[in-house]
C-alpha positions as CSV (number, residue, x, y, z in Angstrom):
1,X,96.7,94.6,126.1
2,X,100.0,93.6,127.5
3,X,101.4,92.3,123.9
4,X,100.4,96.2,122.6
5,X,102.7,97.2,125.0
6,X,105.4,94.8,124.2
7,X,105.1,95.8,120.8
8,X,105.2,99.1,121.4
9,X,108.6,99.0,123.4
10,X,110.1,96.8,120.3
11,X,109.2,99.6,117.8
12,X,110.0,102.2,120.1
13,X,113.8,100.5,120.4
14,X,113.9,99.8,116.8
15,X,114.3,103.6,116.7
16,X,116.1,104.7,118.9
17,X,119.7,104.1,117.0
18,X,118.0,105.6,114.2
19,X,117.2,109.0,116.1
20,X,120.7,109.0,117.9
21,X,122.6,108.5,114.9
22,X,120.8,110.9,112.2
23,X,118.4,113.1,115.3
24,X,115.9,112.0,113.1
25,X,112.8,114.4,114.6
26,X,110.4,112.7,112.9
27,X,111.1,109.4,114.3
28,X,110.8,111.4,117.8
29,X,107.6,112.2,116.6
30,X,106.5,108.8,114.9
31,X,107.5,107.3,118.7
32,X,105.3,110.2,120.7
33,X,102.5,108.9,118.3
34,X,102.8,105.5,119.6
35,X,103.1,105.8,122.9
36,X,99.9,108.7,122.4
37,X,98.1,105.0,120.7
38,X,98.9,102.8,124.3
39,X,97.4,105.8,125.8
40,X,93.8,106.1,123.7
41,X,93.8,102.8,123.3
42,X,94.5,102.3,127.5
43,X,90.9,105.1,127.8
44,X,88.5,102.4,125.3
45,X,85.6,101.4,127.5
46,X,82.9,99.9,124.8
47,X,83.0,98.6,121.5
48,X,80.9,100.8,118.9
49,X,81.8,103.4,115.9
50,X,84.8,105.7,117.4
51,X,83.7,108.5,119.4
52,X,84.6,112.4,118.3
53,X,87.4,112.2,120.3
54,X,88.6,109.4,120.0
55,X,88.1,109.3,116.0
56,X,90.1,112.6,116.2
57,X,93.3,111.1,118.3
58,X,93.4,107.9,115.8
59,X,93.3,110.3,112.8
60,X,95.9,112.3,114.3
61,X,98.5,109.4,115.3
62,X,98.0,107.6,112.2
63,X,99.1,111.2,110.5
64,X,102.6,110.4,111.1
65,X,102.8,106.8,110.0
66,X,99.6,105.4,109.2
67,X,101.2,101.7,108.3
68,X,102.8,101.0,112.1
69,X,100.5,102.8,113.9
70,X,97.6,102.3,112.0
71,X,98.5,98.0,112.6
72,X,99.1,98.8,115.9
73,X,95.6,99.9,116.4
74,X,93.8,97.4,114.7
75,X,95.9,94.1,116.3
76,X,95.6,96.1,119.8
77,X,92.0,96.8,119.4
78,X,90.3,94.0,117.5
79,X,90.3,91.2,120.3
80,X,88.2,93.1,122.3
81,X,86.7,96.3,120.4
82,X,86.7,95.0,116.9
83,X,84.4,97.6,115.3
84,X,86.6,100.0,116.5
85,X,89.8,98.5,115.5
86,X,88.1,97.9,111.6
87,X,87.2,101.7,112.0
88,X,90.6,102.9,113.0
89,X,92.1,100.1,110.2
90,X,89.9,101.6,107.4
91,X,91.5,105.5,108.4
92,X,95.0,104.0,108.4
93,X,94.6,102.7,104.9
94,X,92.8,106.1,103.8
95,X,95.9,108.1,105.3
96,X,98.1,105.9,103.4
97,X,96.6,106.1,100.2
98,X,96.9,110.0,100.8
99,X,100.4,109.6,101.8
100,X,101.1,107.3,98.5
101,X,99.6,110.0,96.2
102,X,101.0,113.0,98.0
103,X,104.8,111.1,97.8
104,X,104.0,110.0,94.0
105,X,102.8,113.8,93.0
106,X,106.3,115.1,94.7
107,X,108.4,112.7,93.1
108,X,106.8,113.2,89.6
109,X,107.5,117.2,89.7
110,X,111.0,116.5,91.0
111,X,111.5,114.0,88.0
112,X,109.5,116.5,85.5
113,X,112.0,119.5,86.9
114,X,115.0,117.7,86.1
115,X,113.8,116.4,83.0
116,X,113.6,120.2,81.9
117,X,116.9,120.8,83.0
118,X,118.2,117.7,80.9
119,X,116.7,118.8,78.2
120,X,117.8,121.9,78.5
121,X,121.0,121.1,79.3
122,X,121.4,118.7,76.0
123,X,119.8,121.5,73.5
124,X,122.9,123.8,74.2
């Protein structure tokens, strides 16, 4: 438990030039998530299938960045609660398959938009 916190305080401090220099909000946010994982992670009392709750605040921490927080879970939980931390893994790669697609479908239609407007462009 104590290396979850160490961990957390390195990420957490990794960012912090980032969010003074460019008052990044979503780095704000990406930091609230973590230190939201220490505490669900802090409330785990058995090792089982994630409870509502607690299947609710992994699925909405891993929301903002499913790759740290989503690792963050899984090394913090798996010594002691591994079903749980395989649980909270398998949402983590879920959300960032979503997140791949959803990126991939944005970029396309930006691409596809200014390929219209090259094209159009080039026939006058």
């Amino acid at each position: 438990m104590k290396k979850s916190y160490i961990v957390a305080a390195v990420v957490i401090l990794l960012t912090i030039p980032s969010i003074v220099t460019s008052h990044n909000v979503l780095f704000i946010i990406q930091d609230l998530a973590l230190v939201w994982t220490l505490f669900v992670i802090k409330q785990v009392k058995k090792d089982g299938a994630l409870s509502g709750g607690e299947k609710a605040q992994v699925i909405l921490t891993e929301l903002f960045n499913p790759l740290i927080v989503g690792l963050f879970y899984y090394f913090s939980l798996n010594n002691q609660f591994p079903k749980k931390a395989k649980q909270a893994g398998k949402y983590a790669l879920i959300i960032l398959l979503v997140w791949i697609v959803l990126i991939a479908l944005i970029f396309g239609s930006y691409l596809f938009r200014l390929k219209g407007q090259y094209d159009s462009a080039v026939a006058h």
